[in-house]
PDB file of N, CA, C, O and CB in Angstrom:
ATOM      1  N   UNK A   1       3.557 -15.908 -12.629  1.00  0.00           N
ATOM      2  CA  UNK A   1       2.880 -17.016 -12.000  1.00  0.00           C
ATOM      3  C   UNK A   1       2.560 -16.675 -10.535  1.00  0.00           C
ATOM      4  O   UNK A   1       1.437 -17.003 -10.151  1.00  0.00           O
ATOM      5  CB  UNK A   1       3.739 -18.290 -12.093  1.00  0.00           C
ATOM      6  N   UNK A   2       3.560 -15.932  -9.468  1.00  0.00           N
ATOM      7  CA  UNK A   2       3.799 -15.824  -8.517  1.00  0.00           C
ATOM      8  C   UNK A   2       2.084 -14.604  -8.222  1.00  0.00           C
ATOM      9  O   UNK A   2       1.160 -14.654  -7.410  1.00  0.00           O
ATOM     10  CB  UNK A   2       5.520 -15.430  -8.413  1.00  0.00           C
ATOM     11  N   UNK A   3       2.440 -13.641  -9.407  1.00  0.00           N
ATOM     12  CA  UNK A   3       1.271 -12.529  -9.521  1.00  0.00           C
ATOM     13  C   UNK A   3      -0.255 -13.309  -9.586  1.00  0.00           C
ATOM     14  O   UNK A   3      -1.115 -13.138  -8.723  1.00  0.00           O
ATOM     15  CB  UNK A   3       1.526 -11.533 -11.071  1.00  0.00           C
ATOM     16  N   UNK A   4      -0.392 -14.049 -10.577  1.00  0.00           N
ATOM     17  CA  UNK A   4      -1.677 -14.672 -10.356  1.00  0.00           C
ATOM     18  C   UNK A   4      -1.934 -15.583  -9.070  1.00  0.00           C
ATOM     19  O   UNK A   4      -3.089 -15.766  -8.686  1.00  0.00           O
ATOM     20  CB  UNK A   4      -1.920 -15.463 -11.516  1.00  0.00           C
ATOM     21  N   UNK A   5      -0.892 -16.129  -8.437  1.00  0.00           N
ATOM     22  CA  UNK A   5      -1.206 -16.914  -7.523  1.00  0.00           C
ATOM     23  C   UNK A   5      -2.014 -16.211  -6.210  1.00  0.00           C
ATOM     24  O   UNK A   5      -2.991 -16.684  -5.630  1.00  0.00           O
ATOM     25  CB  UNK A   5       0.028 -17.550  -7.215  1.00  0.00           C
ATOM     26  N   UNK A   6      -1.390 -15.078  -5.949  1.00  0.00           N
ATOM     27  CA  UNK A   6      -1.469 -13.952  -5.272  1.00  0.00           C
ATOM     28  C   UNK A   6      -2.892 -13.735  -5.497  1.00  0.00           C
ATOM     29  O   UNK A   6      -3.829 -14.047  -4.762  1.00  0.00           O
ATOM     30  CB  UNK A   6      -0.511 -12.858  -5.689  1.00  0.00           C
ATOM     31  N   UNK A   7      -2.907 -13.081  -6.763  1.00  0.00           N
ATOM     32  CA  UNK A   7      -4.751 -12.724  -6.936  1.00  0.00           C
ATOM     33  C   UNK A   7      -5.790 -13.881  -6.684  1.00  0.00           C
ATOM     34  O   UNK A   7      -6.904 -13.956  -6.166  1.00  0.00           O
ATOM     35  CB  UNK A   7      -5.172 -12.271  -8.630  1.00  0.00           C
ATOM     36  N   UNK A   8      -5.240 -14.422  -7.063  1.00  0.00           N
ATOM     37  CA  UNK A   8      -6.240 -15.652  -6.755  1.00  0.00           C
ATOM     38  C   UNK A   8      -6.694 -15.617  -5.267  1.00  0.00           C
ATOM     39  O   UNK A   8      -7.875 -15.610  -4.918  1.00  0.00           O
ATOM     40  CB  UNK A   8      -5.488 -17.155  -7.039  1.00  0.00           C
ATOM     41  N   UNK A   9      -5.546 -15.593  -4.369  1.00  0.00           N
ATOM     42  CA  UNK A   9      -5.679 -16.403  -3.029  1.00  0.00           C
ATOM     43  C   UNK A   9      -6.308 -14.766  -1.729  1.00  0.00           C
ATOM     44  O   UNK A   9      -6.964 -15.029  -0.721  1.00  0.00           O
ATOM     45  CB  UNK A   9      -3.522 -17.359  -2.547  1.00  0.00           C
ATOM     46  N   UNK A  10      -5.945 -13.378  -2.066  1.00  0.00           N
ATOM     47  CA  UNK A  10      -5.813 -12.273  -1.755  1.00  0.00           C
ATOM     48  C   UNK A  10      -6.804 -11.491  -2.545  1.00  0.00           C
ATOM     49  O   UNK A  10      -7.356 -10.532  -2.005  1.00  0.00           O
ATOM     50  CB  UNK A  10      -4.551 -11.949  -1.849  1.00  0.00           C
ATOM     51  N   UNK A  11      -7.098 -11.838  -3.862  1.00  0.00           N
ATOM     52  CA  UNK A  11      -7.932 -10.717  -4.109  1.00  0.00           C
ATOM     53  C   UNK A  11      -6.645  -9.919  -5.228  1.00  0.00           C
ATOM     54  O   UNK A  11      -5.441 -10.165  -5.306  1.00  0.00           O
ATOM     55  CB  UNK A  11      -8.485  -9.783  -2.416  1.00  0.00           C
ATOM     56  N   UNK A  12      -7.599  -8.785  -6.082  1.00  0.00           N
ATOM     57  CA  UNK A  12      -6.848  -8.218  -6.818  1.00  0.00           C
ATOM     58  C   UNK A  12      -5.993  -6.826  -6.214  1.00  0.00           C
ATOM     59  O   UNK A  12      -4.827  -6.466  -6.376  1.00  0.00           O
ATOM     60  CB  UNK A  12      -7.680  -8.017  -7.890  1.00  0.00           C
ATOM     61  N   UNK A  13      -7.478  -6.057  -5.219  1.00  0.00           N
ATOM     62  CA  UNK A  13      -7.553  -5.157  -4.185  1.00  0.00           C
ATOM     63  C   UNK A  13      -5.867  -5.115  -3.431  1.00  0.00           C
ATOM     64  O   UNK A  13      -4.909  -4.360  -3.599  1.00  0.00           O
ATOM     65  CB  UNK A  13      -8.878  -5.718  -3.118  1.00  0.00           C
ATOM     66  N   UNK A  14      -6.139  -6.519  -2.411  1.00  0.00           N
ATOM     67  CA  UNK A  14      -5.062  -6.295  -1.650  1.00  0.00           C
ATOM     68  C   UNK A  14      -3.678  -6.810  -2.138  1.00  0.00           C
ATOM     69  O   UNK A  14      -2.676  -6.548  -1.473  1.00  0.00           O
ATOM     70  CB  UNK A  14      -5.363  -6.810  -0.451  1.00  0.00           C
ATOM     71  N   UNK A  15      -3.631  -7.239  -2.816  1.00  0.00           N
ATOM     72  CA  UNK A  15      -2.283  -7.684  -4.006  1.00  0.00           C
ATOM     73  C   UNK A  15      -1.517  -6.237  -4.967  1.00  0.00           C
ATOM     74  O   UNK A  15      -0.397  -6.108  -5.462  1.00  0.00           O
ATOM     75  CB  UNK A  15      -3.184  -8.945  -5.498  1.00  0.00           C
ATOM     76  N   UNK A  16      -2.525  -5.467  -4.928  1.00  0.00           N
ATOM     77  CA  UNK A  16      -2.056  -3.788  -5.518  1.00  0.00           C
ATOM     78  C   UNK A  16      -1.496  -3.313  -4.365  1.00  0.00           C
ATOM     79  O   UNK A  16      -0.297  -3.034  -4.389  1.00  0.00           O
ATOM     80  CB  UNK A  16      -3.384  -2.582  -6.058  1.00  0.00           C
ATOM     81  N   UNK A  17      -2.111  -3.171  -3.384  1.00  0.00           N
ATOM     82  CA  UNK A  17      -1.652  -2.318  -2.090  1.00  0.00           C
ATOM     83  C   UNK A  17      -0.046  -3.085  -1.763  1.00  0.00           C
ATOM     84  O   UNK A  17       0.866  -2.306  -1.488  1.00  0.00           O
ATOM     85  CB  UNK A  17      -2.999  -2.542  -0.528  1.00  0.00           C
ATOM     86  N   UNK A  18       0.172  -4.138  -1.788  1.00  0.00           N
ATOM     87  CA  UNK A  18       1.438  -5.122  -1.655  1.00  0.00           C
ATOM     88  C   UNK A  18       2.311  -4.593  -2.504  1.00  0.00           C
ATOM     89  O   UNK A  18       3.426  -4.332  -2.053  1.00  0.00           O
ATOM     90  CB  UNK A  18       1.240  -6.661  -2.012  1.00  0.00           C
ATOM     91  N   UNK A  19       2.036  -4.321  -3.858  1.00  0.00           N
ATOM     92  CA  UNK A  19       2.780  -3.736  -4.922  1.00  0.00           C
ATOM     93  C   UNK A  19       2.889  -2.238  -4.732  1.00  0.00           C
ATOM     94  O   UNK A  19       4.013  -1.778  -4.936  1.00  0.00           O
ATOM     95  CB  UNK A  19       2.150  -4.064  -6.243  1.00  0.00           C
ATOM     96  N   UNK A  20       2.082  -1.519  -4.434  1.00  0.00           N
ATOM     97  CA  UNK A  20       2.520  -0.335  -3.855  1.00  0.00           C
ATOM     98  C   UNK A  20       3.221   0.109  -2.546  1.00  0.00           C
ATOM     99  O   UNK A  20       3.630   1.254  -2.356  1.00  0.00           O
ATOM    100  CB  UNK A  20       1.635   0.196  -3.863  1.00  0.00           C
ATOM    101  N   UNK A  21       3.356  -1.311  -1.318  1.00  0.00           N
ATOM    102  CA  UNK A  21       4.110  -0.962  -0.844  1.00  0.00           C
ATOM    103  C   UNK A  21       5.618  -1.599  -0.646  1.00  0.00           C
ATOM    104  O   UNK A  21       6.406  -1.499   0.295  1.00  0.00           O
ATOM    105  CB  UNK A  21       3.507  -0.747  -0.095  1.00  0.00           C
ATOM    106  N   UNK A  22       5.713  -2.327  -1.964  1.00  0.00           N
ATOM    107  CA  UNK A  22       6.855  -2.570  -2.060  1.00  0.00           C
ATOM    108  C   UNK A  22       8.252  -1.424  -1.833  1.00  0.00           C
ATOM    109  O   UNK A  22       9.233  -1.598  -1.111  1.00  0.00           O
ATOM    110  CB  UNK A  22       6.716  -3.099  -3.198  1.00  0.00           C
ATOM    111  N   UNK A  23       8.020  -0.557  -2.480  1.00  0.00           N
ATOM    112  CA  UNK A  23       9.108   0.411  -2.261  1.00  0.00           C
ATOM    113  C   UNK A  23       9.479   1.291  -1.124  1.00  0.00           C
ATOM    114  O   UNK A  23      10.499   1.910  -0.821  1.00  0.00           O
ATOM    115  CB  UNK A  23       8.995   1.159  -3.101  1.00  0.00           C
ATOM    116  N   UNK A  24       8.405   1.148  -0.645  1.00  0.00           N
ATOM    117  CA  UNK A  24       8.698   1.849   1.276  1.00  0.00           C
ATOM    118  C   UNK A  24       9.127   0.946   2.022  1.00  0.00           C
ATOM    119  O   UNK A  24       9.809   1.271   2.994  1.00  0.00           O
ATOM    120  CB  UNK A  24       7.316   2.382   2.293  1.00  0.00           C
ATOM    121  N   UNK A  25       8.811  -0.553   1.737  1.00  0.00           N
ATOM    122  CA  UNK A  25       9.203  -1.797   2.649  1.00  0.00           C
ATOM    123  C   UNK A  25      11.022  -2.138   1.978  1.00  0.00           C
ATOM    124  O   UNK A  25      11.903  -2.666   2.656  1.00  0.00           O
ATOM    125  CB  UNK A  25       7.774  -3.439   2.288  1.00  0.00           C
ATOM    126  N   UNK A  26      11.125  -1.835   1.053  1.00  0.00           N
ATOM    127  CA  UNK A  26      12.475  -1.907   0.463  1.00  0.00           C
ATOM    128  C   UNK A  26      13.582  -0.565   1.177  1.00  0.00           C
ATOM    129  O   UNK A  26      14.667  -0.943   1.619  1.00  0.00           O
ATOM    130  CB  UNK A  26      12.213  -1.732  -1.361  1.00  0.00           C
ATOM    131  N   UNK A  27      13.308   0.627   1.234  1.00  0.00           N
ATOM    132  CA  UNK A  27      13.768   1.831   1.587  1.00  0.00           C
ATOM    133  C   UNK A  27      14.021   1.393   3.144  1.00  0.00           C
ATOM    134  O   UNK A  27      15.109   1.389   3.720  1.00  0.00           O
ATOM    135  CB  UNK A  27      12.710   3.116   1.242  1.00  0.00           C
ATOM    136  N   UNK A  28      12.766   1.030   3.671  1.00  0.00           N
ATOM    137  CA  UNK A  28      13.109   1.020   5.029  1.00  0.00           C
ATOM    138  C   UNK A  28      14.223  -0.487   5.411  1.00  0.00           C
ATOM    139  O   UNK A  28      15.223  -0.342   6.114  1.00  0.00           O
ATOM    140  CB  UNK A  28      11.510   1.024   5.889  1.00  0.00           C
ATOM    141  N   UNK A  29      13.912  -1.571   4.941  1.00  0.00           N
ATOM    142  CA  UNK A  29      14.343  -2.625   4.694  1.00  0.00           C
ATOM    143  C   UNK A  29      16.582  -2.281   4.428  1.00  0.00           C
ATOM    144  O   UNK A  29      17.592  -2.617   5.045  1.00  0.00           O
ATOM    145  CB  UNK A  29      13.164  -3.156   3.235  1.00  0.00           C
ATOM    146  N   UNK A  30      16.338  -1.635   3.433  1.00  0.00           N
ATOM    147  CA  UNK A  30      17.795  -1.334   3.214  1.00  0.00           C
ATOM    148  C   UNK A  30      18.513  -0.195   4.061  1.00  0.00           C
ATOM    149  O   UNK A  30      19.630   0.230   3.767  1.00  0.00           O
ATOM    150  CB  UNK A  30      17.940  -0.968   1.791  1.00  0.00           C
ATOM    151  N   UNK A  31      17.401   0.476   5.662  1.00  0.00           N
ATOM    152  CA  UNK A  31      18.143   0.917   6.224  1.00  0.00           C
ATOM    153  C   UNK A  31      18.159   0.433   7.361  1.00  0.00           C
ATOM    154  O   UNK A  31      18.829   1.010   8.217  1.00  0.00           O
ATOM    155  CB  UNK A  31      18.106   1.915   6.142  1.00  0.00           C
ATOM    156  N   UNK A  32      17.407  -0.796   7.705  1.00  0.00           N
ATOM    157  CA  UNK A  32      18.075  -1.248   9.107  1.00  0.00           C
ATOM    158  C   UNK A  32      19.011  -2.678   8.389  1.00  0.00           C
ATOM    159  O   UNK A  32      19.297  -3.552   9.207  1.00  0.00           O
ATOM    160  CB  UNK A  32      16.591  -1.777  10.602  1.00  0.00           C
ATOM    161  N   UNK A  33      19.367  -2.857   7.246  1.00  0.00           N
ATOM    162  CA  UNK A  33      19.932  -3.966   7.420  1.00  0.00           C
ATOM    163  C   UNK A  33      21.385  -3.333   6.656  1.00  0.00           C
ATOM    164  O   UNK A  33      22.471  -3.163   7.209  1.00  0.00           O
ATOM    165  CB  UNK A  33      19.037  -5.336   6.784  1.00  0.00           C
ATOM    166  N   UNK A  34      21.063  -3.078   5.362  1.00  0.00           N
ATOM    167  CA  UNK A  34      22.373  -2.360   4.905  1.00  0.00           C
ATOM    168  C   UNK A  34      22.794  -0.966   5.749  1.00  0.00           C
ATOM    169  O   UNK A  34      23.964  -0.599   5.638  1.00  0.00           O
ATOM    170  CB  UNK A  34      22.165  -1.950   3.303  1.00  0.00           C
ATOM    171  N   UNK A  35      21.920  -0.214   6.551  1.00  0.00           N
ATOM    172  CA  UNK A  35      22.757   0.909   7.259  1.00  0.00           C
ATOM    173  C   UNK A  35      23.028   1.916   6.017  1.00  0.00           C
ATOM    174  O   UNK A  35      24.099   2.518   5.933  1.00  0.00           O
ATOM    175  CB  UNK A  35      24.313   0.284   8.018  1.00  0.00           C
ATOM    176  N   UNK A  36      21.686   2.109   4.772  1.00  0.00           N
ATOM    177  CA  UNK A  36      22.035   3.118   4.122  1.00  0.00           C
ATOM    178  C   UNK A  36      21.340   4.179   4.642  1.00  0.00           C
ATOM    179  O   UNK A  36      20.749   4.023   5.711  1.00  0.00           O
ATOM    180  CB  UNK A  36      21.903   2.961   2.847  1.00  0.00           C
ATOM    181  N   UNK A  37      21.307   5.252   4.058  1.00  0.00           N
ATOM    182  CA  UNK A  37      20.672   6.318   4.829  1.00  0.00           C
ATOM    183  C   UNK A  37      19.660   6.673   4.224  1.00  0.00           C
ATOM    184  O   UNK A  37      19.608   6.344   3.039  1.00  0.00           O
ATOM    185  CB  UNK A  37      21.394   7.411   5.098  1.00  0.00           C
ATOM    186  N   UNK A  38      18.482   7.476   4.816  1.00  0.00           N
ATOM    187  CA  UNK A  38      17.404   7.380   3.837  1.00  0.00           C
ATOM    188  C   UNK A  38      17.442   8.696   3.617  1.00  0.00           C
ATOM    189  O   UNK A  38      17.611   9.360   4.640  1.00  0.00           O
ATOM    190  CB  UNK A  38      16.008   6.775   4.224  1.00  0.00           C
ATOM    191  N   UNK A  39      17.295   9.564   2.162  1.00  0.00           N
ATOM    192  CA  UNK A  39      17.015  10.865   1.933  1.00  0.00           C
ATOM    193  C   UNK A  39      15.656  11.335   2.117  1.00  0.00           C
ATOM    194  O   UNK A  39      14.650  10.658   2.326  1.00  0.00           O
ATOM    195  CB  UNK A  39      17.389  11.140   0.750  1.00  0.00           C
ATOM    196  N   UNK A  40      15.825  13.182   1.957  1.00  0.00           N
ATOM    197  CA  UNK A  40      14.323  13.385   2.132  1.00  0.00           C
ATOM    198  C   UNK A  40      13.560  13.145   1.517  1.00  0.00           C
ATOM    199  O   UNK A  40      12.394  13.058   1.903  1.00  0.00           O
ATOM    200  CB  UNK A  40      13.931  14.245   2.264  1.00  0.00           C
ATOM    201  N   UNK A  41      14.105  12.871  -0.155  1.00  0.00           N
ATOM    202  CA  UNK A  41      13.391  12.713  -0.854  1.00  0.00           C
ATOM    203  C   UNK A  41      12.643  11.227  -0.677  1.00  0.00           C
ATOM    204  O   UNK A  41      11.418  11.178  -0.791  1.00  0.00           O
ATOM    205  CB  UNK A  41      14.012  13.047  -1.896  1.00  0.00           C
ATOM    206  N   UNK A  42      13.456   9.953  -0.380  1.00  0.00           N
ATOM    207  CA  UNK A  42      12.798   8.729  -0.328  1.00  0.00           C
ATOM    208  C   UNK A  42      12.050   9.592   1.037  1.00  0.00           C
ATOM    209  O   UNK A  42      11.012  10.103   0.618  1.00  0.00           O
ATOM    210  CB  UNK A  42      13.829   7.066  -0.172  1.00  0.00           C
ATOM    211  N   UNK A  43      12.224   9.845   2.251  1.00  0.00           N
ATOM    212  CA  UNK A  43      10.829  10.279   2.940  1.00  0.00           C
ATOM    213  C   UNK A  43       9.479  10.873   2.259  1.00  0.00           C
ATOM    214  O   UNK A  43       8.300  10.766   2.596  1.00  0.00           O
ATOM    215  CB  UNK A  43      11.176  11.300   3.842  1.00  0.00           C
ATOM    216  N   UNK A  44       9.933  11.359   1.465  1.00  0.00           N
ATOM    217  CA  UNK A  44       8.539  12.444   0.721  1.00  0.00           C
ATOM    218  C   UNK A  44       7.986  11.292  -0.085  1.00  0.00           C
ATOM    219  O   UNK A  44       6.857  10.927   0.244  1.00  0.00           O
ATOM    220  CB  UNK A  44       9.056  14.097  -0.552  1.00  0.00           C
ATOM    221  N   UNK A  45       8.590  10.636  -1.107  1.00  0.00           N
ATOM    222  CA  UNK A  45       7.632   9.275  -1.870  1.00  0.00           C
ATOM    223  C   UNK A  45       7.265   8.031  -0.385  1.00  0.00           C
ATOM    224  O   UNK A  45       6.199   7.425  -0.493  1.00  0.00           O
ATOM    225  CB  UNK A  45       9.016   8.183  -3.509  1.00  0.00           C
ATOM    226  N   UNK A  46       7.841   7.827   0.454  1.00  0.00           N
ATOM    227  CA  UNK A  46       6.751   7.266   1.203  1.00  0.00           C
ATOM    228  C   UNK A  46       5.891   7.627   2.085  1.00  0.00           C
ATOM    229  O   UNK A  46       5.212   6.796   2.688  1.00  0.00           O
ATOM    230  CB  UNK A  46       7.043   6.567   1.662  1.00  0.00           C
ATOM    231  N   UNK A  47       5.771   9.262   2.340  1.00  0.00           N
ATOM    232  CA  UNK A  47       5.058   9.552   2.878  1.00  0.00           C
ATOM    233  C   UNK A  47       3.813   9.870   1.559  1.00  0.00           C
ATOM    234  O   UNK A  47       2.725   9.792   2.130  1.00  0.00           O
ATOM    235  CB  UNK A  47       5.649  10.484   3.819  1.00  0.00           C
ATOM    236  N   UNK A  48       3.661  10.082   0.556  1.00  0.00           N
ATOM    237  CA  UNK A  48       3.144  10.068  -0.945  1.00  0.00           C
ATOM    238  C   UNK A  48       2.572   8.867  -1.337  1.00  0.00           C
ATOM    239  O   UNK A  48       1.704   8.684  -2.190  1.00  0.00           O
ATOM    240  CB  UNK A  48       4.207  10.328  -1.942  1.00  0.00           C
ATOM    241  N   UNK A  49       3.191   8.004  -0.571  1.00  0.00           N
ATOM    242  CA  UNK A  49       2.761   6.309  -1.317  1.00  0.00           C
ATOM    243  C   UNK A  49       1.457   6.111   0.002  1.00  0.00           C
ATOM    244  O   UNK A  49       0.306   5.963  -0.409  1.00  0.00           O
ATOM    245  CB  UNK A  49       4.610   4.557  -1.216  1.00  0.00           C
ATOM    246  N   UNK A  50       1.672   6.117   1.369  1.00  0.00           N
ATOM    247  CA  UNK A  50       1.335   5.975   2.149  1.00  0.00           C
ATOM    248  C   UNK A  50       0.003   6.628   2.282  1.00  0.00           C
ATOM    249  O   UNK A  50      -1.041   5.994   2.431  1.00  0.00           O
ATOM    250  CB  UNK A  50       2.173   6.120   2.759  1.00  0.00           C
ATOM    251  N   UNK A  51       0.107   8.259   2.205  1.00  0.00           N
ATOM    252  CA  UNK A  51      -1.376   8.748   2.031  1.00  0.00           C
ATOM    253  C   UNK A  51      -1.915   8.356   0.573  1.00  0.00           C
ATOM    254  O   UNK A  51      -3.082   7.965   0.592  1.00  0.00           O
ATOM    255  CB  UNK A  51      -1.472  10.443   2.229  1.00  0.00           C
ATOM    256  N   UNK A  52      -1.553   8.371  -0.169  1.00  0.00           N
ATOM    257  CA  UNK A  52      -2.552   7.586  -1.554  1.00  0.00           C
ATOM    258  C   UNK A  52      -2.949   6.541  -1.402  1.00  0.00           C
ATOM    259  O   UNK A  52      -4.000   6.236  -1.966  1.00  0.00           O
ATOM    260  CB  UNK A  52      -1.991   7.296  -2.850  1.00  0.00           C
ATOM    261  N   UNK A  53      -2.185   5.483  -0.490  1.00  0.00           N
ATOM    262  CA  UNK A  53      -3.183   4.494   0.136  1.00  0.00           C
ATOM    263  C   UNK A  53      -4.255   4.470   0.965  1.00  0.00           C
ATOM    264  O   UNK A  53      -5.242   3.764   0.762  1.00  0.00           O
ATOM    265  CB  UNK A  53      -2.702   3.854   0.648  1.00  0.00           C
ATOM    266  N   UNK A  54      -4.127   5.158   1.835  1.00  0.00           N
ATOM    267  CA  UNK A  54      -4.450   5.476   2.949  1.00  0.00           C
ATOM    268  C   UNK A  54      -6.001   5.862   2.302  1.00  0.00           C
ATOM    269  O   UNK A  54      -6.959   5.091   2.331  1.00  0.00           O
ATOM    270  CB  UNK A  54      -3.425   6.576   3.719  1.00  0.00           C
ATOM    271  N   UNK A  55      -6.008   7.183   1.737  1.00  0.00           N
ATOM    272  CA  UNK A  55      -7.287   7.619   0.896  1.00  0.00           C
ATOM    273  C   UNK A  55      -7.484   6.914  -0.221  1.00  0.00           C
ATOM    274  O   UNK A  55      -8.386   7.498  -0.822  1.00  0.00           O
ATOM    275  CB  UNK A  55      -7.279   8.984   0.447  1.00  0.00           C
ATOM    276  N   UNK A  56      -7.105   5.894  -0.888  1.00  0.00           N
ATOM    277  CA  UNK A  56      -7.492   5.256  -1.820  1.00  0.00           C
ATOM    278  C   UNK A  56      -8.419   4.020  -0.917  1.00  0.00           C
ATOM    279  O   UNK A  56      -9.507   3.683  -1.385  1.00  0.00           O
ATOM    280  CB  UNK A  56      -6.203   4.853  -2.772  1.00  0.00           C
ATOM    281  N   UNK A  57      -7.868   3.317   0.520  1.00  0.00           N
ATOM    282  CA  UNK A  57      -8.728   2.855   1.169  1.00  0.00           C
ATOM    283  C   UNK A  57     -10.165   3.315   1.578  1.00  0.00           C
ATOM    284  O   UNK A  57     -11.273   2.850   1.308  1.00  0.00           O
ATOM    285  CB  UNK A  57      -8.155   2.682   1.933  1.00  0.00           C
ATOM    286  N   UNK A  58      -9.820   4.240   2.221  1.00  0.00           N
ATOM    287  CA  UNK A  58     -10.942   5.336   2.806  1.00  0.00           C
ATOM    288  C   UNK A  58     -11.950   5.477   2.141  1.00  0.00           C
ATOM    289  O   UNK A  58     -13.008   5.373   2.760  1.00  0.00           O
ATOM    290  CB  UNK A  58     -10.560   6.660   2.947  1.00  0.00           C
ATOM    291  N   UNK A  59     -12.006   5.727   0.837  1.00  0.00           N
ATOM    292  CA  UNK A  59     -12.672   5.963  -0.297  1.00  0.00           C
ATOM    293  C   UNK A  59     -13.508   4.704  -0.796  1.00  0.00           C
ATOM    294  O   UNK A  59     -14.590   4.918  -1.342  1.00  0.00           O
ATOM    295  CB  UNK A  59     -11.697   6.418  -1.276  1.00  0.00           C
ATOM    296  N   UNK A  60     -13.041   3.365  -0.627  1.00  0.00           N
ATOM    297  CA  UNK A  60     -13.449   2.101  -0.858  1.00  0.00           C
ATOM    298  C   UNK A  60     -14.177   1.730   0.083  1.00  0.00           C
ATOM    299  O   UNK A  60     -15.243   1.132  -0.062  1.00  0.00           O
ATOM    300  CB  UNK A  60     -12.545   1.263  -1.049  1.00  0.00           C
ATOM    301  N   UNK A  61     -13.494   2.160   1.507  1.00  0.00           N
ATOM    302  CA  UNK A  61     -14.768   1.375   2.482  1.00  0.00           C
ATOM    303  C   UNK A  61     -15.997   2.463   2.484  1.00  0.00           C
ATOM    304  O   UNK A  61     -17.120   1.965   2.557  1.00  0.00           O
ATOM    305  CB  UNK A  61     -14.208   1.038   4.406  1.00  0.00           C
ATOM    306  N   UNK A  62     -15.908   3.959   2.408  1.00  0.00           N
ATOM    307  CA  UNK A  62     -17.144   4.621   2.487  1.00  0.00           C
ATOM    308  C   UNK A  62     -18.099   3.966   1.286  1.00  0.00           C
ATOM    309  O   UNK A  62     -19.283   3.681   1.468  1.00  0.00           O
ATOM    310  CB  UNK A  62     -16.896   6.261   2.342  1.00  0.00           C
ATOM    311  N   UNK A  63     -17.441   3.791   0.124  1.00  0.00           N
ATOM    312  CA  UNK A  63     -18.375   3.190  -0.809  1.00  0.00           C
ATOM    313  C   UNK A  63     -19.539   1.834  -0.575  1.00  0.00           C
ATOM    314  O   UNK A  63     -20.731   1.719  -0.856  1.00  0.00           O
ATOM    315  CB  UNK A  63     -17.457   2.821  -1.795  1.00  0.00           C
ATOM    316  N   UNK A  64     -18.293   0.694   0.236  1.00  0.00           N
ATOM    317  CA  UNK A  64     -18.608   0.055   0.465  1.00  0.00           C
ATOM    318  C   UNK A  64     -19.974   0.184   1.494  1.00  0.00           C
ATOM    319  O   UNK A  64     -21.058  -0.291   1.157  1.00  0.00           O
ATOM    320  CB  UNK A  64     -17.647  -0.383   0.572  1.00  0.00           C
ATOM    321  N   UNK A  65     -19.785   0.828   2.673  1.00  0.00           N
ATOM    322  CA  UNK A  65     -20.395   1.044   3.418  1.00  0.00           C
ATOM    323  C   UNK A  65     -21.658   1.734   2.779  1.00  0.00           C
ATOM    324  O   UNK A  65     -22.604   1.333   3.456  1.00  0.00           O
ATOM    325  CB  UNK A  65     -19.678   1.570   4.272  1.00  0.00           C
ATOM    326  N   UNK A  66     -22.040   2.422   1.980  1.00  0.00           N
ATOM    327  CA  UNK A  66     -23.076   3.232   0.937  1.00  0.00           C
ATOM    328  C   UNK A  66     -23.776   1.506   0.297  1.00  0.00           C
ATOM    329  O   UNK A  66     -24.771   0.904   0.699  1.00  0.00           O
ATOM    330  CB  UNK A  66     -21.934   4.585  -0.682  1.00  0.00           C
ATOM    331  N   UNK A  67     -23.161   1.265  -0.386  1.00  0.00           N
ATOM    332  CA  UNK A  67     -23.452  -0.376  -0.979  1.00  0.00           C
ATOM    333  C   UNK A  67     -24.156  -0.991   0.035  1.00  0.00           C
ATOM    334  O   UNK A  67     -25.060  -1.704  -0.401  1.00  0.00           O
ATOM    335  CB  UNK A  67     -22.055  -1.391  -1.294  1.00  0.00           C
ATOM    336  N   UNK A  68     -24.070  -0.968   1.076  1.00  0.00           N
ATOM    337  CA  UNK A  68     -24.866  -2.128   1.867  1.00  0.00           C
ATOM    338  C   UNK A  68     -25.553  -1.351   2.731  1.00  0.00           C
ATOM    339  O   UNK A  68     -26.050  -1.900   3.714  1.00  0.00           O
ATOM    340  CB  UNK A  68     -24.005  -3.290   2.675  1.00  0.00           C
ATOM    341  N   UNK A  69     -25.721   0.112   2.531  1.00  0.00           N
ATOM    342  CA  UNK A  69     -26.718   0.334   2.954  1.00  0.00           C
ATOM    343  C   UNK A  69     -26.794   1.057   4.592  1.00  0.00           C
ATOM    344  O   UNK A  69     -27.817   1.606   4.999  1.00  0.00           O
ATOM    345  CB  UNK A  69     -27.277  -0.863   2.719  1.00  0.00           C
ATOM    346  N   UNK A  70     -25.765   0.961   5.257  1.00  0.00           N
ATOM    347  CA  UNK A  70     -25.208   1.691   5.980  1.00  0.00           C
ATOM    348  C   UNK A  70     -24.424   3.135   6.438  1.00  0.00           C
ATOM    349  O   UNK A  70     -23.209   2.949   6.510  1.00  0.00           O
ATOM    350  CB  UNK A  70     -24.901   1.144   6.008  1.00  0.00           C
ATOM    351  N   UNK A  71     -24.624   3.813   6.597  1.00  0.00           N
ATOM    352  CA  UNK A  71     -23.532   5.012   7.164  1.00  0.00           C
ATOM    353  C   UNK A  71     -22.464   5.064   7.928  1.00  0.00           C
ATOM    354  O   UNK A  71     -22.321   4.342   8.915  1.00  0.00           O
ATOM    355  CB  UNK A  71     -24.005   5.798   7.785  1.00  0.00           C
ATOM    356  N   UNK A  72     -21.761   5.781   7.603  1.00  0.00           N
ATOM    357  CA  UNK A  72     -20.629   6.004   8.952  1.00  0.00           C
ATOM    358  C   UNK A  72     -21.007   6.833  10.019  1.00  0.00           C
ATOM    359  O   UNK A  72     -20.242   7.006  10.967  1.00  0.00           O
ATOM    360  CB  UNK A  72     -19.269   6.685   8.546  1.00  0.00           C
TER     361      UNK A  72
END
């Protein structure tokens, strides 16, 4: 319920990116409050989550920007 409410009000777009950054906001989340430690490995999946966003954006606005007719 909570998921559709979301799409509805956000879009489908930015409601994925929320879900993908759930797990870097959790990692970091459980080390300033629980004081766990973060491995390299959780560094390497959010630095992994982060650029796949990053260029999964990038990629959407050049499109976008092509769509209406504009350049960068």
């Amino acid at each position: 319920m909570t998921w559709n409410f979301a799409v509805r009000v956000l879009g489908s777009v930015k409601t994925s990116v929320y879900i993908y950054m759930v797990p870097v906001i959790t990692t970091v989340t459980s080390a300033l409050i629980l004081k766990e430690t973060i491995t390299k490995t959780a560094v390497c999946g959010i630095a992994l989550t982060l650029v796949g966003l990053f260029l999964s954006e990038s990629r959407k606005s050049k499109k976008e920007c092509v769509k209406h007719g504009y350049a960068e």
